[in-house]
PATORPA-771124 format. One record per residue (C-alpha): residue number from 1; y, z, x. Coordinates in Angstrom, 1 decimal, m for minus. Each point is the difference from the previous one (the first is absolute). Example, Ala and Ser with C-alpha at 12.3 -4.5 7.8 and 13.67 -1.06 7.14 Angstrom:
// PATORPA-771124
[1 [m4.5 7.8 12.3]]
[2 [3.4 m0.7 1.4]]
This chain:
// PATORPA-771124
[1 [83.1 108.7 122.6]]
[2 [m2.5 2.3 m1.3]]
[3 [m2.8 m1.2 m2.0]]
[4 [m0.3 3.5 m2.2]]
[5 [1.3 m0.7 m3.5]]
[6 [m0.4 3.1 m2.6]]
[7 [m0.4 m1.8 m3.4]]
[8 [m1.4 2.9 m1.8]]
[9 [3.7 0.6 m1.7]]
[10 [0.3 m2.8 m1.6]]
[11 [m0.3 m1.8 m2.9]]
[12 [0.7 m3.7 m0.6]]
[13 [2.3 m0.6 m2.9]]
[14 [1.3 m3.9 m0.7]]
[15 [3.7 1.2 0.4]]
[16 [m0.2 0.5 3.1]]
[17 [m1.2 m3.2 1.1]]
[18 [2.9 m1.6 m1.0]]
[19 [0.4 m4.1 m1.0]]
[20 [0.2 m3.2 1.9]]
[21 [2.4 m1.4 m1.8]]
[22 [2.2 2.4 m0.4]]
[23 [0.3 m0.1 4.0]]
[24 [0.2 m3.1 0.2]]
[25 [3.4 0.4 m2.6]]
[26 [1.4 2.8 2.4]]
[27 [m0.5 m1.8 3.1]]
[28 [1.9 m2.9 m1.2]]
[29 [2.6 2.3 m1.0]]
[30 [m0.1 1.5 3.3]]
[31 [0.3 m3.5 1.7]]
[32 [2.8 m1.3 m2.7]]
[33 [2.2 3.5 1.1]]
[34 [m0.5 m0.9 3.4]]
[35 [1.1 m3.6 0.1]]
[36 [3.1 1.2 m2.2]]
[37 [0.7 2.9 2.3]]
[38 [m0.1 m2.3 3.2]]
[39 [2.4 m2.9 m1.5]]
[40 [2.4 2.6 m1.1]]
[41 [0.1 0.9 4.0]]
[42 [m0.2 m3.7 0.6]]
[43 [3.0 m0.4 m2.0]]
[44 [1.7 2.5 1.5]]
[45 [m0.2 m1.0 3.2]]
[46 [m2.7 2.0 1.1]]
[47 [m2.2 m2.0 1.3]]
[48 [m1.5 2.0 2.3]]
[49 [m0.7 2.7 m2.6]]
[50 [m1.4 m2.3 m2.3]]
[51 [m2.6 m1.7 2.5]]
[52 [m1.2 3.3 1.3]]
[53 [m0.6 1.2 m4.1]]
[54 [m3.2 m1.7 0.4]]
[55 [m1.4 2.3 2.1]]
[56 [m0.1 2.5 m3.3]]
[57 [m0.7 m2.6 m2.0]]
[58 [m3.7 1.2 m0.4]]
[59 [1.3 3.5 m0.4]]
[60 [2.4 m0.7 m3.1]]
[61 [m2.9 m2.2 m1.4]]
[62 [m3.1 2.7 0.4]]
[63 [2.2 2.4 m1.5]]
[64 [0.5 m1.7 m3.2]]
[65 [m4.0 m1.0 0.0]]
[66 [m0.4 4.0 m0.2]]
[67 [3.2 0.4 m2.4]]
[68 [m1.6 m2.9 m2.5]]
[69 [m3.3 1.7 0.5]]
[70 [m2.1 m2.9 1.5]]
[71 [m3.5 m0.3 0.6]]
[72 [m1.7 2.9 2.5]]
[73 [m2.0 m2.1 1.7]]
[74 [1.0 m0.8 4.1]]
[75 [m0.7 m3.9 m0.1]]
[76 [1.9 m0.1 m3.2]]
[77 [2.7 2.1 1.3]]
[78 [0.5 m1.8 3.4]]
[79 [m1.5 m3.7 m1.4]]
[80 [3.3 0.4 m2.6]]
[81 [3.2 1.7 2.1]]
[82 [m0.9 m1.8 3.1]]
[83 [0.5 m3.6 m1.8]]
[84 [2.7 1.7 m2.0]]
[85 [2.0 1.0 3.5]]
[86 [m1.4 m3.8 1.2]]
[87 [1.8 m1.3 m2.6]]
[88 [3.2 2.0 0.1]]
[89 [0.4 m1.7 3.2]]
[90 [m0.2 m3.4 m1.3]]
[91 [2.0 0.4 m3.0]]
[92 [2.8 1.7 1.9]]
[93 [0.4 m3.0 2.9]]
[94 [m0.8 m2.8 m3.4]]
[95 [3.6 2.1 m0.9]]
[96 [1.6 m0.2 3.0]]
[97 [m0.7 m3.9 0.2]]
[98 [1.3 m0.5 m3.4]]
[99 [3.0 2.0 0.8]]
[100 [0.4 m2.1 2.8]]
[101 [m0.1 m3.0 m1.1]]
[102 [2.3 1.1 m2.9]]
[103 [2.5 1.0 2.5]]
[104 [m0.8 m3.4 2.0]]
[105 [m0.2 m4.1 m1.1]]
[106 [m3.8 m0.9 1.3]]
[107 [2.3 m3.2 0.2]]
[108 [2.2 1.0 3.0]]
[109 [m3.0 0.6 1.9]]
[110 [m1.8 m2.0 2.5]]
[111 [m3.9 m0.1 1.2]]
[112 [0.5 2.1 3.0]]
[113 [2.1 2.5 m2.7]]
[114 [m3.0 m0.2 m2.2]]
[115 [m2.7 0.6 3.1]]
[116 [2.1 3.1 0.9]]
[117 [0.4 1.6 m3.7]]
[118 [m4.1 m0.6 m0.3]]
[119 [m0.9 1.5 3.5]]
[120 [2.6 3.0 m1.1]]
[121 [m2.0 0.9 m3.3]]
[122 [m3.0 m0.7 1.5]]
[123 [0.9 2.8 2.8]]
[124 [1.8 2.5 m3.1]]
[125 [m3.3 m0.7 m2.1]]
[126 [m2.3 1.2 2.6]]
[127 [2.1 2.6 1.1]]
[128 [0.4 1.9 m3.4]]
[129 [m3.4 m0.7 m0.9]]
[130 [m0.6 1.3 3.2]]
[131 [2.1 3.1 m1.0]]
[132 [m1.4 0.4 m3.0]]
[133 [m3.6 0.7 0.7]]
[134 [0.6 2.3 2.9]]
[135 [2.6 1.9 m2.4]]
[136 [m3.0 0.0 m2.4]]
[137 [m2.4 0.7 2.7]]
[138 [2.0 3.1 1.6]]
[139 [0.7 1.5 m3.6]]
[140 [m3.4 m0.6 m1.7]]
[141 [m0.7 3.5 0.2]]
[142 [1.1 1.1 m3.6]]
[143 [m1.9 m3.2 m1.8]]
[144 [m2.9 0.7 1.7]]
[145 [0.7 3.7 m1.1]]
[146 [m0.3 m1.4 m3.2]]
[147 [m2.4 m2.9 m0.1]]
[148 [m2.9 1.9 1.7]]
[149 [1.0 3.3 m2.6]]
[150 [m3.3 1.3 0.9]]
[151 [0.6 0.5 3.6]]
[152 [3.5 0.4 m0.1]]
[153 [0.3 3.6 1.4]]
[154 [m2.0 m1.3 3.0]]
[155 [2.2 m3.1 0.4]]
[156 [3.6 2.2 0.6]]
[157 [m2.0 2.8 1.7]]
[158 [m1.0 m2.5 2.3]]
[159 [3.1 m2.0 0.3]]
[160 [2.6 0.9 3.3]]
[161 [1.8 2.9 m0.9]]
[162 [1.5 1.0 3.4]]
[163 [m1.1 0.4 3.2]]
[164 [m3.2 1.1 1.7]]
[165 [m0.1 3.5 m0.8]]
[166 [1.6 m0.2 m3.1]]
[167 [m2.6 0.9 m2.2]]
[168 [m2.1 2.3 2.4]]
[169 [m2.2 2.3 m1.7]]
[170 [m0.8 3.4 0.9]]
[171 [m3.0 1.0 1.5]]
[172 [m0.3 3.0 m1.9]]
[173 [1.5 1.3 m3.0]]
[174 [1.6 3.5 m0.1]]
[175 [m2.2 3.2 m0.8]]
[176 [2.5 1.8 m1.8]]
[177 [0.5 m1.0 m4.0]]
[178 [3.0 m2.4 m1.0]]
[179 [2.6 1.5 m1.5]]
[180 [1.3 m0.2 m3.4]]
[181 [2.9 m2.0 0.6]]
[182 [0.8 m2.4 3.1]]
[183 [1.0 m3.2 1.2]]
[184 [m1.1 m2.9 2.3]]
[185 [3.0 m2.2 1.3]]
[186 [1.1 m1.7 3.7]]
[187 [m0.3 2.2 2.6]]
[188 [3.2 m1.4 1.6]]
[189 [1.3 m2.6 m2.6]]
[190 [0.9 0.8 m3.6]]
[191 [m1.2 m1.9 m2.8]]
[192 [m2.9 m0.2 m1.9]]
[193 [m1.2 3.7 m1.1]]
[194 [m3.4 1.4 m2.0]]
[195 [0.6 3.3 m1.7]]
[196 [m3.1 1.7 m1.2]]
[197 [0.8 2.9 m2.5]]
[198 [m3.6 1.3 m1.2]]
[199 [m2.1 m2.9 m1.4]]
[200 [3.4 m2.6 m0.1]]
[201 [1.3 m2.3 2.7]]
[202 [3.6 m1.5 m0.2]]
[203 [0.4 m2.9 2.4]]
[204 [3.6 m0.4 1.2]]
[205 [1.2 m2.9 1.5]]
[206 [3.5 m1.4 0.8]]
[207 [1.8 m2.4 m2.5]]
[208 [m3.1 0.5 m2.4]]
[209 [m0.9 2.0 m2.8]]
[210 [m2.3 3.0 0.7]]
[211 [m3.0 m0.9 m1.3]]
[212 [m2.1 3.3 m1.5]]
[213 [m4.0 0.7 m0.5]]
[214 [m2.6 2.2 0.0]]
[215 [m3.4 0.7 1.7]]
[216 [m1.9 m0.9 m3.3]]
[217 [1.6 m3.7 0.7]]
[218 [m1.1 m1.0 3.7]]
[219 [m3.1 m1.5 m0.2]]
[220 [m0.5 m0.3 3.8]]
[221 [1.5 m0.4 3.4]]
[222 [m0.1 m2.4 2.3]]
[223 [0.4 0.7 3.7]]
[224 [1.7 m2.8 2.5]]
[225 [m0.3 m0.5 3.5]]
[226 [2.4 1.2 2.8]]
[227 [2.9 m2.4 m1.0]]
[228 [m0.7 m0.4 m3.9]]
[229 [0.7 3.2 m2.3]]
[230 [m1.8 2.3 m2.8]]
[231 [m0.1 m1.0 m3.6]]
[232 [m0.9 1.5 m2.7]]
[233 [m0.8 m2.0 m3.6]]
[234 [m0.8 1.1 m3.5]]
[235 [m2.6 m1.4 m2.0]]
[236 [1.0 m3.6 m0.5]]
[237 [0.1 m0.1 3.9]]
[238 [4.2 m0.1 m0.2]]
[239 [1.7 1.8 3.1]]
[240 [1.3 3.4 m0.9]]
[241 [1.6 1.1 3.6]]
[242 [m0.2 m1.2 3.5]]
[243 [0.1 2.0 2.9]]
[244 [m0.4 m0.1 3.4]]
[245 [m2.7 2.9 2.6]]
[246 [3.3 0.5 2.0]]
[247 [2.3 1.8 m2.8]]
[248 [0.8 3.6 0.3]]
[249 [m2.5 1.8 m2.4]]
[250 [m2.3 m3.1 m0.2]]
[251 [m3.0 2.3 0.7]]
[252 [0.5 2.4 m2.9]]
[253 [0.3 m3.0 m2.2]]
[254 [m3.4 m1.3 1.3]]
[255 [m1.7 3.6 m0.3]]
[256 [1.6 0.5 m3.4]]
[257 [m1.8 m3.7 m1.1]]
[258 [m3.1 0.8 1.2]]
[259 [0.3 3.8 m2.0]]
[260 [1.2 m2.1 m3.4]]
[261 [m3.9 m1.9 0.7]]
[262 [1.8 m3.0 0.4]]
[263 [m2.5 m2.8 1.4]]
[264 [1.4 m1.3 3.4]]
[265 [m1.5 m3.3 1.7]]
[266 [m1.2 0.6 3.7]]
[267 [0.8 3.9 0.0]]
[268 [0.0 0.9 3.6]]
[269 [m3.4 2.4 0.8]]
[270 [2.7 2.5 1.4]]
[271 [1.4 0.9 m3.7]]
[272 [m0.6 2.9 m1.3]]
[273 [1.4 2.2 m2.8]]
[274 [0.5 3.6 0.6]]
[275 [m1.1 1.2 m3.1]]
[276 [m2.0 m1.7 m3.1]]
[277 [2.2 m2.3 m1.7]]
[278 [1.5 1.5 m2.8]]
[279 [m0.9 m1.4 m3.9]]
[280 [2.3 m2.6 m0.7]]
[281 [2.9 m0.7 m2.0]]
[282 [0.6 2.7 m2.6]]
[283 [m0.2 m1.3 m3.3]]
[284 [2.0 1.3 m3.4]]
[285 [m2.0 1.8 m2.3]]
[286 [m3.2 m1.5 m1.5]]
[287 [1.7 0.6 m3.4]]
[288 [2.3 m2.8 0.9]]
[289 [m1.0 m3.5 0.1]]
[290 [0.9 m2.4 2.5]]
[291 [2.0 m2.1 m1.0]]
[292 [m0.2 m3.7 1.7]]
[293 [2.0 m3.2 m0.7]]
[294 [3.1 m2.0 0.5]]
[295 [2.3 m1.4 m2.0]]
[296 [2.0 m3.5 0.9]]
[297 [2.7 m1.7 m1.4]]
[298 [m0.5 m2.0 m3.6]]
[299 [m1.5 m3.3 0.1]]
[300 [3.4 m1.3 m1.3]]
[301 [2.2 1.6 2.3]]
[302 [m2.6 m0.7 3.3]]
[303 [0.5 m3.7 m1.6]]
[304 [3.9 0.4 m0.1]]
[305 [0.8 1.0 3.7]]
[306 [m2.3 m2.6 0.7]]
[307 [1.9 m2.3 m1.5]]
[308 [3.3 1.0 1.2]]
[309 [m1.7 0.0 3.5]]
[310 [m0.9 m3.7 0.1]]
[311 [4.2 m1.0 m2.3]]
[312 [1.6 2.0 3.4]]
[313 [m2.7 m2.3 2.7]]
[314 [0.6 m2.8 m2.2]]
[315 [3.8 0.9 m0.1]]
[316 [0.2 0.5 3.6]]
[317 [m1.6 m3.5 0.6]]
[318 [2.0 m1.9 m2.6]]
[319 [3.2 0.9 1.5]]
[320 [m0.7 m0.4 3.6]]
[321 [m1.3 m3.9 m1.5]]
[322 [3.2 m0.4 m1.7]]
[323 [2.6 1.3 2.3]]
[324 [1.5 m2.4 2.3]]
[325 [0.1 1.5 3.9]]
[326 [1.6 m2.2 2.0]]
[327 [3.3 0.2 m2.5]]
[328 [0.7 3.8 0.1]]
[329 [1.3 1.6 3.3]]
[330 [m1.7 2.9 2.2]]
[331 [0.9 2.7 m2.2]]
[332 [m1.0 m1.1 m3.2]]
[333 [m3.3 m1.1 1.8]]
[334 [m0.5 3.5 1.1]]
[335 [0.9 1.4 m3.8]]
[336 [m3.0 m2.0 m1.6]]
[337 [m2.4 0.4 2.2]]
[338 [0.5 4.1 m0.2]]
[339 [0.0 m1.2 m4.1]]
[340 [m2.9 m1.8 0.5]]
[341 [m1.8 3.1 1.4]]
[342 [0.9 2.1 m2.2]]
[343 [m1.0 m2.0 m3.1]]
[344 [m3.6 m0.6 2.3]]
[345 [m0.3 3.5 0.4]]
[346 [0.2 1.2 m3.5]]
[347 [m2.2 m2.5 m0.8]]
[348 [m2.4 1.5 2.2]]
[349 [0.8 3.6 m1.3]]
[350 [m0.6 m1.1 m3.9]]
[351 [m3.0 m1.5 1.6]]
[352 [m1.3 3.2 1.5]]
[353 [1.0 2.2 m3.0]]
[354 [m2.7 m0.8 m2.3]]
[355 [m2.6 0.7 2.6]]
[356 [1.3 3.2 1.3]]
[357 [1.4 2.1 m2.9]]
[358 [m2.9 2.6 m1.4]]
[359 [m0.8 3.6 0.0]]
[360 [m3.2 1.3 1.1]]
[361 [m1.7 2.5 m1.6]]
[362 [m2.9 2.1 1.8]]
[363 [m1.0 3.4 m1.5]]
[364 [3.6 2.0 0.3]]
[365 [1.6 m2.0 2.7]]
[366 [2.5 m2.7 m1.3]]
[367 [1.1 m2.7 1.8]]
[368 [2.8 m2.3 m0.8]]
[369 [1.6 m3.2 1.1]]
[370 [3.3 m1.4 m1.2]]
[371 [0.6 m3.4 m0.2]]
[372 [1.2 m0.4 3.3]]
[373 [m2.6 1.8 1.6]]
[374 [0.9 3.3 0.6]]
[375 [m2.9 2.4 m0.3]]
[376 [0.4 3.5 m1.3]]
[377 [m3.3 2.6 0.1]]
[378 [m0.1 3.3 m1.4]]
[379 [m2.5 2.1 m2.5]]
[380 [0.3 0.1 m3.7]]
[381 [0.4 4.0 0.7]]
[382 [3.0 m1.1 1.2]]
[383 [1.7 m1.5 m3.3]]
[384 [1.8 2.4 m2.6]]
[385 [1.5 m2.7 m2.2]]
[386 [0.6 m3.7 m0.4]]
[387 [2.7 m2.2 m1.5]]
[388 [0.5 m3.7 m0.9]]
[389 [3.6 m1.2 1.5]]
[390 [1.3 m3.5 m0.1]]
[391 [m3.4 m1.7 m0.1]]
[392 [m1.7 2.4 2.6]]
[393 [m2.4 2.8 0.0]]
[394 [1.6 2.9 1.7]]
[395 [m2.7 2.7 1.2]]
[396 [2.0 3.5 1.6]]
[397 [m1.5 2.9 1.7]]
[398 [0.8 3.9 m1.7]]
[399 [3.7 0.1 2.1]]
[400 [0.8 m4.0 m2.0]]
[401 [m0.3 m1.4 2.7]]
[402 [m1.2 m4.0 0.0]]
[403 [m3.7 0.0 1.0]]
[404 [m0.2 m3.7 m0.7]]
[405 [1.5 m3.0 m2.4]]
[406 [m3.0 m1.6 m1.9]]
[407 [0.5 m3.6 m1.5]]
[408 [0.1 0.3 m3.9]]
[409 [m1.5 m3.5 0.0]]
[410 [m3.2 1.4 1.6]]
[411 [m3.8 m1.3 m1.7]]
[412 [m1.4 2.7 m2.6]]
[413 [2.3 2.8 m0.1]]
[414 [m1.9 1.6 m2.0]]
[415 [m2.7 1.0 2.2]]
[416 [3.0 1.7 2.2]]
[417 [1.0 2.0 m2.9]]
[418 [m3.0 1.7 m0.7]]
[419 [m0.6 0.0 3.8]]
[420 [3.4 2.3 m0.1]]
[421 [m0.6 1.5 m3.0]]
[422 [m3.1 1.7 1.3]]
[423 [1.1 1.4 2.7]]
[424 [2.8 1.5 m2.5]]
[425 [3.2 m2.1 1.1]]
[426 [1.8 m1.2 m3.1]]
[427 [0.8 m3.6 m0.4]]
């Protein structure tokens, strides 16, 4: 991996180290969902399913260390999902003994019975232990991602992205300017697509939202090896776009970077713009101020979905602890467990809400996020009018069309009212 870190961007602040403890809450979340999740297979008569559900085990368990915000830190990262996943293991065969011998009178059975049973969770022990760290091993890309924030652009540039000429670069860029408008996607495959429209870049990728920035946001790019890919991160070193040498267009893309003075790591000596780059991004008139801040939820209402989050976990484990199994046919089996799920899952979502519902405010471009993390970008030259409907702030473009729904329970209104106001949209 290369050794060439740019930390001239950034700037330390304690949010985003993150907390110890609260990653050690979300990875025993994480593990409690899992062992739920593989007894309802268990119970289903899926046994198969529910053995080889350790194998993502560290997965399910890393992504709730990042959802609860844990510390940023490698050995804490690893040190606390890898015991988590350890222990998911354990827990789920100590439940699949008690079930067992629920189901089965320890009386009826003799020595060589009881030799048998302990050589058979010995064997199930280390094989989903076994499963477990190479699930957490093969998918510890994203927590290292994470954990080592710093270097986390290098980390997926330099992770297997395809094959060996995947991500070949160029040996020369083109002498001719970029134009205005294109776009780099698969030569042969569709999928993920950049559009570059002046100093703007939508990414496009399939069963995702597009995600939309500007120049004035990349802080750098990092470029991978043959088999890696291209990424490009903003200023608290979080990946903006990924792309790989081999996409139609990637060239332009790389000559427009380098005319946008974006620094790259390891530019090839071969690079060259055609022309000087060109100042960079326009800003609005010195007359208006740029404006910078975001708004959250209320302290009350973050504390609310919270709360609901951990009643539907709680509520999911209760039930699955009072329900009796063995009694109820295949059917009614099958009908909890999707209930189970779905009460799990909200609990999840309420979870997640608190954390990902904001708008974003940098100089006239909005940004907004609902609660369920849909993400609407557009300029403040964009808004003729705004009106408060059934507990949400409804923002619409000069035809009344929706630009976006803002939360009404959103921190210091206030400052979005004048923030409006100035720009002469009436509240």
């Amino acid at each position: 991996m290369s050794e060439y870190f740019d930390t001239s961007h950034n700037e330390i602040s304690p949010r985003l180290q993150g907390s110890l403890l609260r990653g050690i809450i979300g990875s025993i979340v994480g593990m409690l969902v899992c062992i739920l999740a593989s007894l309802l297979f268990l119970l289903c008569q899926m046994e198969s399913f529910s053995i080889m559900l350790q194998l993502f085990a560290g997965l399910v368990i890393g992504w709730f260390y990042r959802l609860f915000r844990g510390r940023r830190a490698k050995t804490a990262a690893f040190v606390t999902v890898g015991i988590c996943t350890i222990l998911t293991s354990v827990l789920w065969t100590v439940s699949l003994v008690l079930l067992v011998s629920a189901a089965v009178s320890p009386a009826r059975l003799t020595k060589p019975d009881w030799d048998k049973l302990g050589s058979a969770i010995r064997t199930l022990l280390l094989l989903c232990s076994g499963l477990g760290l190479a699930g957490f091993f093969l998918t510890r890309r994203n927590l290292l991602a994470y954990a080592d924030w710093k270097k986390g652009p290098w980390h997926i540039a330099y992770a297997n992205a395809g094959g060996a000429l995947y991500n070949l670069l160029p040996e020369k860029l083109p002498v001719r300017t970029p134009p205005t408008c294109f776009a780099v996607h698969g030569r042969f495959t569709p999928g993920s697509r950049i559009t570059v429209e002046g100093s703007s870049l939508r990414w496009t990728r399939r069963f995702r939202k597009d995600r939309l920035f500007f120049a004035h946001d990349i802080a750098g790019v990092v470029l991978g090896p043959s088999n890696g890919c291209n990424v490009l991160y903003d200023n608290n070193y979080q990946v903006l776009v990924k792309f790989a040498g081999s996409m139609e267009h990637a060239d332009l893309l790389f000559l427009w970077l380098l005319q946008q003075n974006i620094p790259m790591d390891r530019t090839p000596a071969a690079w060259s713009s055609p022309i000087e780059a060109g100042p960079g991004p326009q800003r609005s008139d010195p007359s208006v101020p740029q404006r910078q801040f975001i708004l959250g939820l209320k302290r009350t209402t973050r504390i609310g979905f919270t709360g609901i989050g951990w009643f539907l976990l709680l509520l999911g484990a209760a039930l699955f602890l009072a329900i009796d199994f063995s009694a109820l046919a295949m059917t009614e089996r099958w009908a909890i467990a999707l209930l189970e799920l779905a009460v799990l899952g909200m609990g999840i979502i309420y979870l997640r809400i608190q954390r990902v519902c904001r708008v974003e405010i940098d100089g006239e471009q909005i940004r907004a996020v609902s609660r369920f993390g849909r993400t609407a970008e557009f300029s403040v030259k964009d808004v003729s009018s705004v009106s408060k409907s059934m507990g949400w702030i409804v923002l619409y473009d000069r035809e009344w069309k929706t630009l976006a729904k803002l939360d009404s329970c959103l921190e210091h209104l206030d400052m979005l009212k004048e923030y409006f106001a100035f720009y002469g949209v009436k509240w």
